[in-house]
GUGU-960855 format. One record per residue (C-alpha): y, z, x; residue in one letter; residue number from 1. Coordinates in Angstrom, 1 decimal. Layout:
% residues N
       py       pz       px   residuo   num
        Y        Z        X         a   NUM
...
***
This chain:
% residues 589
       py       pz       px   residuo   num
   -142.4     94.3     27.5         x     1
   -138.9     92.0     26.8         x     2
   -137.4     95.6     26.1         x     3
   -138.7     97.3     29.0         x     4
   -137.5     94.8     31.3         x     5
   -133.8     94.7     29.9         x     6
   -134.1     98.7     30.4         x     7
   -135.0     98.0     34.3         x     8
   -132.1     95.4     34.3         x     9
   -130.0     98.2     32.5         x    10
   -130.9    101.3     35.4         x    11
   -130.8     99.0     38.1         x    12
   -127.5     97.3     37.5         x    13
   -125.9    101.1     36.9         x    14
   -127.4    102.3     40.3         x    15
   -126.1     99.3     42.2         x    16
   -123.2    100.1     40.5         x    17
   -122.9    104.0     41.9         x    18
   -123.4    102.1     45.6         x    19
   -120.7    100.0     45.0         x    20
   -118.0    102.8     43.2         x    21
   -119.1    104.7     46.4         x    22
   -117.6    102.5     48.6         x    23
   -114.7    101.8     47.0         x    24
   -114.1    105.2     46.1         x    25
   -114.5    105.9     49.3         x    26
   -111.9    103.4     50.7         x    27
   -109.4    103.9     48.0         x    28
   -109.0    107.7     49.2         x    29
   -105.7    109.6     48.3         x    30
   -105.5    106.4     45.0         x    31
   -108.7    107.6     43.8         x    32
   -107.6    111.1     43.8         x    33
   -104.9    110.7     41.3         x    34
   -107.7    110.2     38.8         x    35
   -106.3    106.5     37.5         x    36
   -109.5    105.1     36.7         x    37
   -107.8    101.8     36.4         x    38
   -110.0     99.0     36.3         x    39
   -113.0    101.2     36.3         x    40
   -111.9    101.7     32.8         x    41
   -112.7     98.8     31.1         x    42
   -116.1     98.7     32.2         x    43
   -117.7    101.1     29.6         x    44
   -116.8     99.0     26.9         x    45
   -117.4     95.6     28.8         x    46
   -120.9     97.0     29.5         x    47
   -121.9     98.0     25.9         x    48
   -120.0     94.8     24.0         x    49
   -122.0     92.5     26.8         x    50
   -125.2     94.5     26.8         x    51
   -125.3     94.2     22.5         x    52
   -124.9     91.2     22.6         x    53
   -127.7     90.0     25.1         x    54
   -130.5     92.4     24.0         x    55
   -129.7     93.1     20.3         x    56
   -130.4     96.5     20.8         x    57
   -126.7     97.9     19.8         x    58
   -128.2    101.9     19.9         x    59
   -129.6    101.1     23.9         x    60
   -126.4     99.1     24.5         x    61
   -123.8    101.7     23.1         x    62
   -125.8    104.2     24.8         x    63
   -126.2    102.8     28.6         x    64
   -122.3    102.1     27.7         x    65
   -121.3    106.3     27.3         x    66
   -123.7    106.9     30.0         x    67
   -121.6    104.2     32.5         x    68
   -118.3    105.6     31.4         x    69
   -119.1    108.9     31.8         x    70
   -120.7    108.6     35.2         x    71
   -117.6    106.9     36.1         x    72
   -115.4    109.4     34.7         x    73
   -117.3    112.3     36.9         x    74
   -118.1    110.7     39.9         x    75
   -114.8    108.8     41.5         x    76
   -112.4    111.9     41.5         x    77
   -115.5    113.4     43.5         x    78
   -115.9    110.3     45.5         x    79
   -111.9    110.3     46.4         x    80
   -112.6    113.9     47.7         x    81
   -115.0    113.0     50.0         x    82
   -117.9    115.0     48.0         x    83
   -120.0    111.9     48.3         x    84
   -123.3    113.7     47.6         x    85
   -122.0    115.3     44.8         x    86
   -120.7    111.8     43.2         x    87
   -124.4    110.4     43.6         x    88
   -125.5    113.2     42.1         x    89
   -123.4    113.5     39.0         x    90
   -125.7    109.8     38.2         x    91
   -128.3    112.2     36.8         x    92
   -125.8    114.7     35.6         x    93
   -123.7    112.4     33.6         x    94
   -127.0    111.6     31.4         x    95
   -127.2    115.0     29.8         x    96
   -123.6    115.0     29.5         x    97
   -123.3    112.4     27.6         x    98
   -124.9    114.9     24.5         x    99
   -123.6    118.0     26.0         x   100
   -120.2    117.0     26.0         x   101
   -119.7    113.6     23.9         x   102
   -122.1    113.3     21.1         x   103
   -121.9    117.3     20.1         x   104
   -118.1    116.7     20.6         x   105
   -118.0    113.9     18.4         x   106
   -120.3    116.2     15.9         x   107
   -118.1    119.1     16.3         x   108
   -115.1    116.9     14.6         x   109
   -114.9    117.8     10.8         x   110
   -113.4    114.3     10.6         x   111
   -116.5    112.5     12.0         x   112
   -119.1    115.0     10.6         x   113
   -117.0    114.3      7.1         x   114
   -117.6    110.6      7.4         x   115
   -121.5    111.1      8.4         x   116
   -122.2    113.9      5.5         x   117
   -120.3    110.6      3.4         x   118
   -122.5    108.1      4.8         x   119
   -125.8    110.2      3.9         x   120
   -124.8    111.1      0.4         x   121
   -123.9    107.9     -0.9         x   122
   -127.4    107.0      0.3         x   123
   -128.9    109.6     -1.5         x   124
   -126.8    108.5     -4.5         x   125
   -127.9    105.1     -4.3         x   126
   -131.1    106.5     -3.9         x   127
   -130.9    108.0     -7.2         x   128
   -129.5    105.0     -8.7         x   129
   -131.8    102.6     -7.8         x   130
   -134.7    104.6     -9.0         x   131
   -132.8    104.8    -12.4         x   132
   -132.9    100.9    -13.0         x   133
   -128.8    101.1    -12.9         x   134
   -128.3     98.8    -10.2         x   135
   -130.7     96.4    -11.2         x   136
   -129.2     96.4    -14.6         x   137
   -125.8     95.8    -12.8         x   138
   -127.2     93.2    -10.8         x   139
   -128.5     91.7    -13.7         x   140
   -125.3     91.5    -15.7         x   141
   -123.5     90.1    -12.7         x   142
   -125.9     87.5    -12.1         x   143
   -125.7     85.8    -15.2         x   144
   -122.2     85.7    -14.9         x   145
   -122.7     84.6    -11.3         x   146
   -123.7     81.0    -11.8         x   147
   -124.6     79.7     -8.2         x   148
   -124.7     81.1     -4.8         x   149
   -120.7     80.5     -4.4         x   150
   -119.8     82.6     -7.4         x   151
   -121.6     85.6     -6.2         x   152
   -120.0     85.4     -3.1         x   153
   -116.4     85.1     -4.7         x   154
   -117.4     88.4     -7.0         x   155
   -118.3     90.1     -3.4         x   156
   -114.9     89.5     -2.3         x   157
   -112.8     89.5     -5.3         x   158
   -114.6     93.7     -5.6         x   159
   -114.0     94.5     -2.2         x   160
   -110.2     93.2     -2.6         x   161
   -110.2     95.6     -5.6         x   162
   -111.7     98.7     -3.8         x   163
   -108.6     99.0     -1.5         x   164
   -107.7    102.4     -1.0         x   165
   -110.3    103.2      1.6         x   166
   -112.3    100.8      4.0         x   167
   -115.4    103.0      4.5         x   168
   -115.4    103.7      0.6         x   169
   -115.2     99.7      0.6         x   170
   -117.7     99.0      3.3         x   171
   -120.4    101.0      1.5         x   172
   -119.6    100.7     -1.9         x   173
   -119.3     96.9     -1.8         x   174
   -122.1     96.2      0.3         x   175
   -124.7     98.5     -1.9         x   176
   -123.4     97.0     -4.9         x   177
   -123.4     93.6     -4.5         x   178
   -126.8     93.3     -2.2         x   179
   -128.9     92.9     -5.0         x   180
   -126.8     89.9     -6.4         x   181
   -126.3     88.1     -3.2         x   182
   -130.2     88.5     -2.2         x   183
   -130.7     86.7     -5.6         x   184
   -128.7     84.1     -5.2         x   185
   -129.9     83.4     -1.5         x   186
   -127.0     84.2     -0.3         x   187
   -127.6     85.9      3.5         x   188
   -127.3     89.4      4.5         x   189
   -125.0     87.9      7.2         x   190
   -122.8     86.5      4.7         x   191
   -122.5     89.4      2.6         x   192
   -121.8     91.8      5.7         x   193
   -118.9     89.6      6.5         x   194
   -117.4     89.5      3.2         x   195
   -117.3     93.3      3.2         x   196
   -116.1     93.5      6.5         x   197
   -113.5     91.2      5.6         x   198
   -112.4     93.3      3.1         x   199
   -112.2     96.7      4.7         x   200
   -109.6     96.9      7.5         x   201
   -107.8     94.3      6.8         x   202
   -107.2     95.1      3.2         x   203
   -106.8     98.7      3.5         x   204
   -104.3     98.2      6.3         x   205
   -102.3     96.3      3.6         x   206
   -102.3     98.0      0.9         x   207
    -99.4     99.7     -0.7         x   208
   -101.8    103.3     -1.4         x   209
   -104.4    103.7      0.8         x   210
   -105.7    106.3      3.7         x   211
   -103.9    103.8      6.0         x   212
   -100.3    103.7      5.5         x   213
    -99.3    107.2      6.3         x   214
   -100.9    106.8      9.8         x   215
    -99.0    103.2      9.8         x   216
    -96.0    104.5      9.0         x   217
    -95.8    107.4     11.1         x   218
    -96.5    106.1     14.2         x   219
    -93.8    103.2     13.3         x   220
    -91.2    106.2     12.9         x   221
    -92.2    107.8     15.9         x   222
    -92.2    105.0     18.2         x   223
    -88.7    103.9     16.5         x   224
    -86.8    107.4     16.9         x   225
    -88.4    107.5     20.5         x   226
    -87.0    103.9     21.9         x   227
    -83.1    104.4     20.6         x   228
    -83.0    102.8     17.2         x   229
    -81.6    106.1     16.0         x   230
    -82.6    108.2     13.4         x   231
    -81.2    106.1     10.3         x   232
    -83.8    103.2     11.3         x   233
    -86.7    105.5     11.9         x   234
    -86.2    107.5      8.7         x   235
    -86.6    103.7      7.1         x   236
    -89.5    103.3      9.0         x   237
    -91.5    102.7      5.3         x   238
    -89.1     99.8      4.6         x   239
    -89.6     98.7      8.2         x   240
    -93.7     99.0      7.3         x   241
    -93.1     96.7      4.2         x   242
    -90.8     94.3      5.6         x   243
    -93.5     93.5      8.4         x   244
    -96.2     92.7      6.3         x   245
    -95.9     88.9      5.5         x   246
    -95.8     89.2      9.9         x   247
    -99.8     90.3      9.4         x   248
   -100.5     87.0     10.1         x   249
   -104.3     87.4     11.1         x   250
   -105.1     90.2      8.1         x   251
   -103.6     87.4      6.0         x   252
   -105.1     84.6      7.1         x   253
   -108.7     86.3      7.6         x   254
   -108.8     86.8      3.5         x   255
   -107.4     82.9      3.0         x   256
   -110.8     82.1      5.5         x   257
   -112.9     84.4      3.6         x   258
   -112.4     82.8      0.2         x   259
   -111.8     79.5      1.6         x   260
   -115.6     79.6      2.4         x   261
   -116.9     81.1     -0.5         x   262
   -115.1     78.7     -2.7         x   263
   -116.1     75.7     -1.3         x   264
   -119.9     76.5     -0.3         x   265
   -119.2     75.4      3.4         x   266
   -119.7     77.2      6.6         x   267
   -119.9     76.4     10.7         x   268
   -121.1     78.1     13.4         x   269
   -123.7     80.7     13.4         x   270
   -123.2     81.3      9.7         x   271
   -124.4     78.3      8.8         x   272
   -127.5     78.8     10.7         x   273
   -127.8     82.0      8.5         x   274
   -127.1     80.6      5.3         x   275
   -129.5     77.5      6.0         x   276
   -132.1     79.8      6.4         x   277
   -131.2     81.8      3.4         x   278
   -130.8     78.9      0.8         x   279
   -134.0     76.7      2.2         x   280
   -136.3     79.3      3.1         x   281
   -135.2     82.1      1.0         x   282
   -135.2     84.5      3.9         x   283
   -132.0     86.4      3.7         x   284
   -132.0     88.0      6.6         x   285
   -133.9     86.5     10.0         x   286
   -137.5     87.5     10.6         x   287
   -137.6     90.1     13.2         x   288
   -134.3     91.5     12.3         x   289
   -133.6     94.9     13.0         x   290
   -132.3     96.4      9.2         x   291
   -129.9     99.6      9.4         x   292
   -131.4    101.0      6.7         x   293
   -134.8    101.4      6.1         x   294
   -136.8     98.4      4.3         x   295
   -137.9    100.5      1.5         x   296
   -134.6    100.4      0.4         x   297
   -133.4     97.3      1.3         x   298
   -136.2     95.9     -0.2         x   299
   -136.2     97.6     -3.7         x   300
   -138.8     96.0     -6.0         x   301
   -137.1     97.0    -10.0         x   302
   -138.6    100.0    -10.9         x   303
   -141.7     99.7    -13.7         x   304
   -141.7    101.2    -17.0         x   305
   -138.1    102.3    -16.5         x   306
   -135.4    100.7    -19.0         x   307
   -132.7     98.9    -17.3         x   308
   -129.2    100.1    -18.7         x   309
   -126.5     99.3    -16.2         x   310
   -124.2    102.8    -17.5         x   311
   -127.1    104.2    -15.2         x   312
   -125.1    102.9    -12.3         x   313
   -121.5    101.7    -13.4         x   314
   -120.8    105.3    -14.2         x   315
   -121.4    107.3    -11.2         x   316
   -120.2    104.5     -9.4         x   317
   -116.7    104.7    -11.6         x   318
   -117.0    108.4    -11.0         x   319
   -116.9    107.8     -7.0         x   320
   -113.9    105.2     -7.4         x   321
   -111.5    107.7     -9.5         x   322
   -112.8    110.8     -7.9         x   323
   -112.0    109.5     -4.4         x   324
   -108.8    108.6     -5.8         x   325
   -108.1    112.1     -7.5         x   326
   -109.4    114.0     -3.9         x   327
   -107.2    112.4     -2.4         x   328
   -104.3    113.6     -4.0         x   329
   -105.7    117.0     -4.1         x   330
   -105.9    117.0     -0.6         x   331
   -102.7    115.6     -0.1         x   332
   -101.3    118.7     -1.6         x   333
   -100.9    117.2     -5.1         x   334
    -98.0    117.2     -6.5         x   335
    -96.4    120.2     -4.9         x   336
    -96.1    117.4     -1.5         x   337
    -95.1    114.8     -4.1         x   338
    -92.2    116.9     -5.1         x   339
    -91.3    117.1     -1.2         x   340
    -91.4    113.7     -0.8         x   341
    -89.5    112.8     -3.6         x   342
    -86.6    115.1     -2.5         x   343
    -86.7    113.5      0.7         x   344
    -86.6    109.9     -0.3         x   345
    -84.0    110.2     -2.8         x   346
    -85.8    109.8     -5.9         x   347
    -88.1    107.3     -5.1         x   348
    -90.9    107.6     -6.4         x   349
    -93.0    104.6     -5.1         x   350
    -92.1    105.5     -1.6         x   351
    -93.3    108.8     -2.2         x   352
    -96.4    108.4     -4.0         x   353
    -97.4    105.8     -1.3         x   354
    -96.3    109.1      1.3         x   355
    -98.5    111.8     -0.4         x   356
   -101.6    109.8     -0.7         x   357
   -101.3    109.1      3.3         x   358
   -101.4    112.7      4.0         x   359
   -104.9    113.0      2.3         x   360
   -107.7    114.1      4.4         x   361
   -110.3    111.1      3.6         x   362
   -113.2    112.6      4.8         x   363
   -113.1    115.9      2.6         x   364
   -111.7    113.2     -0.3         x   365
   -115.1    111.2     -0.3         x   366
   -117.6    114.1      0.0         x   367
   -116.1    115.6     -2.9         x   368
   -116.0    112.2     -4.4         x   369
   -119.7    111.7     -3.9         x   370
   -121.1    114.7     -4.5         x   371
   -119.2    114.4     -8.1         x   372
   -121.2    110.8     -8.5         x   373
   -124.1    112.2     -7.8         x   374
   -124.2    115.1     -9.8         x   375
   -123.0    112.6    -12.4         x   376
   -126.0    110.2    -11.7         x   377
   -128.7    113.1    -11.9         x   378
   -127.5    114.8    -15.1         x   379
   -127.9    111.3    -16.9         x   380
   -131.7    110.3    -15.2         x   381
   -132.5    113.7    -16.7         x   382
   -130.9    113.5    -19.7         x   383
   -132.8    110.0    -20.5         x   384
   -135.6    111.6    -19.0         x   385
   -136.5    109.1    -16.6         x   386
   -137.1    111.5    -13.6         x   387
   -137.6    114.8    -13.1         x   388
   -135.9    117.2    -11.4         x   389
   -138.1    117.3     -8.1         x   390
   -138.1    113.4     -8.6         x   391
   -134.3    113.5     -8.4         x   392
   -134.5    115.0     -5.3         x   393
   -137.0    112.6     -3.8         x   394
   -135.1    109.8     -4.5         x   395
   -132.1    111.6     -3.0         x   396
   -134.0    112.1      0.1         x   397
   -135.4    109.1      0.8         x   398
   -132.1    107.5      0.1         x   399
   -130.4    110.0      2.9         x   400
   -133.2    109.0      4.9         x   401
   -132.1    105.3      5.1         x   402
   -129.0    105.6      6.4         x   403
   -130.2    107.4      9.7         x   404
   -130.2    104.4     11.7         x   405
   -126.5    104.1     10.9         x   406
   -125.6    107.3     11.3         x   407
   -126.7    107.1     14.8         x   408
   -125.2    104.4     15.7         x   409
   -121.8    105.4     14.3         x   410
   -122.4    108.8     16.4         x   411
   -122.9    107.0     19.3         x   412
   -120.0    104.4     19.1         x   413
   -117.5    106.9     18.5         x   414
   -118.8    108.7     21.5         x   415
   -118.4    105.9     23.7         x   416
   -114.6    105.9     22.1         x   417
   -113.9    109.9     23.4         x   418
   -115.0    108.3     26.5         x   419
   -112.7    105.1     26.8         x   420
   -109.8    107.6     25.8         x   421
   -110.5    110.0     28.3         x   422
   -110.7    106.9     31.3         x   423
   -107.5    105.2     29.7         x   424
   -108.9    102.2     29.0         x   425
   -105.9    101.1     26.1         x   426
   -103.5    102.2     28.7         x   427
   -105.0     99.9     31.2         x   428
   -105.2     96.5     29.4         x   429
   -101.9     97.4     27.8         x   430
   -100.2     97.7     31.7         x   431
   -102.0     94.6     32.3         x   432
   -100.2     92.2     30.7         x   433
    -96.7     94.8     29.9         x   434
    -94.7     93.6     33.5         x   435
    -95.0     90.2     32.8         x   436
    -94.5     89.2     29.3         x   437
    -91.4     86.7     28.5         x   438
    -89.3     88.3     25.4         x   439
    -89.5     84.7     24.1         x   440
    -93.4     85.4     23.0         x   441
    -93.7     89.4     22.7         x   442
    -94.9     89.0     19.2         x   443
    -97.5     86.6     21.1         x   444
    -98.4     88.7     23.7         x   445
    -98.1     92.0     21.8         x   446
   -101.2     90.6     19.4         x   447
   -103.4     89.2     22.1         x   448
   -102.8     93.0     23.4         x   449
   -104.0     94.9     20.7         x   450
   -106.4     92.4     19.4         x   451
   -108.8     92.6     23.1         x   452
   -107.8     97.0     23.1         x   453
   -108.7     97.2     19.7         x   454
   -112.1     94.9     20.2         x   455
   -113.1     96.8     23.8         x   456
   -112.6    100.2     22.0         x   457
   -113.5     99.4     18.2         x   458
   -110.5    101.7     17.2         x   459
   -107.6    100.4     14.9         x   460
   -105.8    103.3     14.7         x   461
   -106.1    104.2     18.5         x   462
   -104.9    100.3     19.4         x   463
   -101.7    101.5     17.0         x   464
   -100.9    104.6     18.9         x   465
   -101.3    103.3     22.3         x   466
    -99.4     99.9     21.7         x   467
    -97.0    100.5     18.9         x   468
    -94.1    102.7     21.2         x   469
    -94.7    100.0     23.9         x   470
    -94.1     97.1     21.3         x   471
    -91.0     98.9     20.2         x   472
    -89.8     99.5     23.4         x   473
    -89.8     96.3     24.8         x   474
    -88.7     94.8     21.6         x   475
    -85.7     96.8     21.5         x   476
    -85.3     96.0     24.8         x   477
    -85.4     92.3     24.3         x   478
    -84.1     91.8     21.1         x   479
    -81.6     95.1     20.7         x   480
    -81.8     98.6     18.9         x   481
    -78.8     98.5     16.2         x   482
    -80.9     96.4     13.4         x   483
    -84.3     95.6     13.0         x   484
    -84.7     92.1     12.9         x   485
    -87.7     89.2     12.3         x   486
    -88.8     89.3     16.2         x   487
    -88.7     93.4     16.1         x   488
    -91.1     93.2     12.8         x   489
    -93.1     90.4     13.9         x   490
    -93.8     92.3     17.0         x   491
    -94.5     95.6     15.1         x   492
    -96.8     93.1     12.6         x   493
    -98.8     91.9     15.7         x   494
    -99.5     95.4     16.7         x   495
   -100.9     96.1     13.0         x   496
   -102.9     93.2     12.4         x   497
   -104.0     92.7     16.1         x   498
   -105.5     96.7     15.9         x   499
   -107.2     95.1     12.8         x   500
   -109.1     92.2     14.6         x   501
   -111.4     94.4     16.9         x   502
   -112.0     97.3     13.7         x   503
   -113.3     94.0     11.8         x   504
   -115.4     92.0     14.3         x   505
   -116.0     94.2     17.6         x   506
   -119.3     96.0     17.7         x   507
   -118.8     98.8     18.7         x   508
   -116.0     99.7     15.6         x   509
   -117.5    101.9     12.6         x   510
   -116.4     99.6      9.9         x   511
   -118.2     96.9     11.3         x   512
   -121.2     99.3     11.9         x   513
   -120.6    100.3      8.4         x   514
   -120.7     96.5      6.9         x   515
   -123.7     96.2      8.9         x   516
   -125.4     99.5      6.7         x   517
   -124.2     98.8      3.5         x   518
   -125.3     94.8      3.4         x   519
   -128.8     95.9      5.0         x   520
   -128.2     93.1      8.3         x   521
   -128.8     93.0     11.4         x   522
   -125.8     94.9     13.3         x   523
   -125.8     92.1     16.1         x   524
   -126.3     89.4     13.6         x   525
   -123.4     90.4     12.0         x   526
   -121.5     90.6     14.8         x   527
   -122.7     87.4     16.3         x   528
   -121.8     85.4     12.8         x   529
   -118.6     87.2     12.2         x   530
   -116.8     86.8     15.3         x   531
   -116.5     82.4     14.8         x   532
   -114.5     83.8     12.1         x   533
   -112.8     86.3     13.3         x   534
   -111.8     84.0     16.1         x   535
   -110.6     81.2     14.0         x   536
   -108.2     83.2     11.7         x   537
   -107.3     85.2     15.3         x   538
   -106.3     81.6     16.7         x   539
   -104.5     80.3     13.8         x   540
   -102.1     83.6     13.5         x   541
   -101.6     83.4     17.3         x   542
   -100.9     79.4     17.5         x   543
    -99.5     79.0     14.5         x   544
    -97.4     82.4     13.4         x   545
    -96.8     84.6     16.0         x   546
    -96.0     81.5     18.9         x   547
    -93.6     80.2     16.9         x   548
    -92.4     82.8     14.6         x   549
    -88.9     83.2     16.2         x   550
    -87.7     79.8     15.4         x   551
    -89.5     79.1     11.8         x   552
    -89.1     81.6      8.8         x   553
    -92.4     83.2      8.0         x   554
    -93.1     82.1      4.4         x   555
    -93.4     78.6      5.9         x   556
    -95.3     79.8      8.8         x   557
    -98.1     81.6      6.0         x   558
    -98.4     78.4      4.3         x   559
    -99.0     76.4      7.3         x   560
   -101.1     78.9      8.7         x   561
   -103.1     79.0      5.1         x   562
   -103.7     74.8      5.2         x   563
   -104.5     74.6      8.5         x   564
   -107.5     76.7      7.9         x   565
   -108.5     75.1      4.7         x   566
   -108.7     71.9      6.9         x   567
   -110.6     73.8      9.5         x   568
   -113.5     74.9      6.9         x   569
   -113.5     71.2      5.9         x   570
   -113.1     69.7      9.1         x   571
   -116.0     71.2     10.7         x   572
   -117.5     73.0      7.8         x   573
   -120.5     71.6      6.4         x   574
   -121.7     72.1      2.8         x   575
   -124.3     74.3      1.8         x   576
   -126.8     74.2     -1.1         x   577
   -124.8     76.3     -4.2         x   578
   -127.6     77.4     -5.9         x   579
   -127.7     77.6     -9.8         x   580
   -129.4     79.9    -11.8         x   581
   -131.8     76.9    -12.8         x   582
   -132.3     75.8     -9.6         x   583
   -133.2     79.4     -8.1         x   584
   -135.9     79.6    -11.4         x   585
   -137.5     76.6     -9.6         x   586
   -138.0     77.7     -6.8         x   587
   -139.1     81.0     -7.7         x   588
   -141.9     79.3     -9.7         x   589
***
């Protein structure tokens, strides 16, 4: 009944809605006809993000979201025509185009329908490997090296530091790994969701190889060449992209925060709450919570009469790590687009290895990595002769089967992104705050910027195309075009790491979805934990390095910015249990 009545809430408020775009539609004639949905653009996002958070329902929410947006995106040019009937009508209309046109069209991508074909296949392969008795093996090995609750947090972090060429190779791998160690050591789902979140973007945006820093780097270029710094600065953008990344202040700062907490067994906020609940009652994730993947797996008893040897799982998982590492390069072009690259930077090899890896296709790069792990992980069950082959493909299945939940809501929330692109939503908050912003705190303003685009649309990498030639424009208004200097890369850092803030903590970005998946929690108890955090290291980089980073040099600003939010975690942190291997025997008893 609680549902139903947030669904009538939900209708209603989108019908009053179409009365009130009527009327202004209506009054804002010729305006309206230029198609500028203006502040009409933000609300898709603003209805989803404020919807998920009141009913928990992030599916409902990210679907009444696309539905809003596209309504509005049909009905006001019809409204500022006068076709009044017609833009009452498109209400209904705009419901079956929301599948018609923007979930098939996010299905039609190869990217996206790469990433979900991923998503399902490393779920079969865990599948596979959890009814081999690998990862409980692993888990196993890891927990007696893991001596208390804060050391099996530190091992989540220091592996998803490791794992940084990819963040949805990170997400999914570290979260399915290191669930059954953190479960054991009471650790909360919550917890380990944000560790792996913490440790997708903003590692993978740093990192020297990655899928990242082609995409980083180019748009740099672009936006350099196009705002008159002249071709001999632009063709240095990849210096530029190095030189600005001590200016990451909040991608920094977030991984001080992250093992600031696990170190010290403290926490605040919601995530205490959450890991209260965990250590005390031993209820890892809260009772009612809706799981992303289905219990069965989340769940996983050890298998009986099955002998637990951890190669079962460390080698198709070491076979996922090197072969996503090897498609990438073969999708790159190999070394033929090495060769190019090393022709065109003079011989520097670095540079261009960095330069071929970013041209990889990621998507094609992790099937092909997966499908190699799994075919790995079956030949070896059947070689030991621990399941057949019809079992094999059971236990693929049902491991496919798990990740449905988040395959849908991945679908969905990159739907509602086709949408905000096609309303100009980006464009809109960018032009909000563009006329006014003093050259004395662009850095500032440029990161408050892409940190509220990049949460409203959960896209990094959009936030970077939208803002970055804007940032570069007015910095080489501001600050000059013949060199670039500490304000021109801190303002080029804020863009970076501000696109980084809403692809960690907004819920409607993938990797966030993703974090959600592969640590089994509650999407919207992920979200509603994560974001204290995310807020805190987002504060700190604001006050403390981008405010004042024309007037002190960074290095001093980083270490500032690092103590300050060790004496945040221990100013209004407060301890919680670290539970030994002994004590956790206790209590099991």
């Amino acid at each position: 009944m609680k549902n139903l009545k947030w669904v009538g809430i939900i209708l209603l408020a989108i019908l009053l809605f179409a009365m009130f775009a009527t009327t202004v539609a209506m009054a804002g004639g010729d305006e309206a006809e230029q198609f500028n949905y203006g502040f009409w653009s933000i609300i898709p996002p603003v209805v989803a993000i404020g919807l998920a958070f009141a009913t928990h329902r992030p599916i409902l929410s990210l679907f009444i979201g696309i539905w809003t947006g596209q309504y509005i995106y049909e009905a006001l040019p019809l409204f500022a025509k006068g076709e009044v009937g017609k833009g009452l009508y498109a209400f209904f209309t705009s419901f079956f185009h929301v599948f018609s046109q923007r979930i098939v069209g996010v299905l039609a991508d190869s990217w996206y329908i790469g990433i979900i074909t991923f998503t399902l296949m490393i779920g079969g392969l865990l599948g596979i490997i959890n009814r081999s008795g690998g990862m409980w093996a692993i888990a196993d090995a890891l927990a007696r090296k893991a001596r208390n609750s804060s050391t099996a947090q530190v091992f989540a972090a220091i592996m998803g530091v490791v794992i940084f060429f990819d963040d949805y190779a990170n997400s999914l791998l570290v979260g399915n790994t290191m669930r059954p160690i953190t479960d054991k050591f009471r650790v909360s789902r919550e917890k380990l969701a944000y560790i792996v979140d913490s440790t997708a973007a903003p590692v993978a945006s740093l990192a020297l190889i990655s899928t990242w820093i082609a995409y980083e780097v180019g748009v740099i270029a672009d936006a350099l060449r196009n705002n008159g710094f002249g071709d001999k600065i632009a063709n240095a953008a990849y210096t530029v992209f190095l030189q600005s990344i001590p200016y990451r202040f909040y991608s920094l700062l977030a991984l001080v925060l992250l093992f600031t907490l696990a170190i010290t067994s403290r926490d605040y906020a919601t995530m205490y709450k959450a890991e209260i609940r965990a250590r005390k009652e031993g209820k890892v994730y809260r009772d009612g919570a809706q799981l992303p993947i289905s219990k069965e797996i989340s769940e996983l008893s050890k298998p009986e009469g099955v002998p637990l040897r951890p190669i079962n799982a460390w080698l198709p998982i070491l076979v996922l790590i090197i072969g996503t590492i090897w498609a990438l390069w073969v999708t790159a072009g190999g070394g033929a687009t090495y060769a190019n690259y090393l022709k065109d930077f003079s011989g520097n090899s670095f540079k261009a290895l960095t330069y071929t890896f970013g041209d990889a296709d990621a998507s094609i790069a992790l099937v092909w990595a997966v499908a190699a792990a799994t075919a790995v992980a079956a030949i070896m069950v059947l070689w030991q002769k621990i399941m057949n082959a019809g079992e094999i493909v059971d236990a693929w299945i049902d491991g496919t089967k798990s990740m449905m939940v988040a395959v849908i809501i991945l679908t969905i929330a990159w739907a509602l992104g086709s949408i905000n692109g096609d309303l100009g939503t980006s464009l809109y908050v960018v032009g909000l705050v563009e006329s006014w912003l003093p050259a004395s705190v662009l850095p500032l303003g440029i990161f408050l910027s892409a940190a509220l685009i990049s949460f409203a649309t959960g896209t990094s990498w959009g936030t970077m195309a939208i803002l970055m030639p804007i940032a570069i424009g007015l910095a080489g208004k501001f600050y000059g075009t013949d060199a670039v200097g500490v304000m021109h890369l801190a303002t080029i850092g804020a863009v970076l790491t501000g696109a980084v803030f809403g692809d960690h903590c907004s819920p409607v970005s993938d990797t966030t979805i993703l974090s959600s998946m592969a640590s089994a929690c509650d999407h919207m108890d992920h979200v509603n934990t994560q974001i204290p955090y995310s807020l805190t290291a987002a504060t700190v980089a604001a006050v403390v390095g981008f405010l004042f980073v024309k007037f002190i040099p960074v290095w001093i600003l980083l270490i500032i910015g690092a103590a300050v939010i060790i004496a945040i975690v221990y100013f209004f942190g407060k301890p919680v249990p670290n539970l030994t291997v002994e004590e956790l025997e206790k209590l099991d008893k």
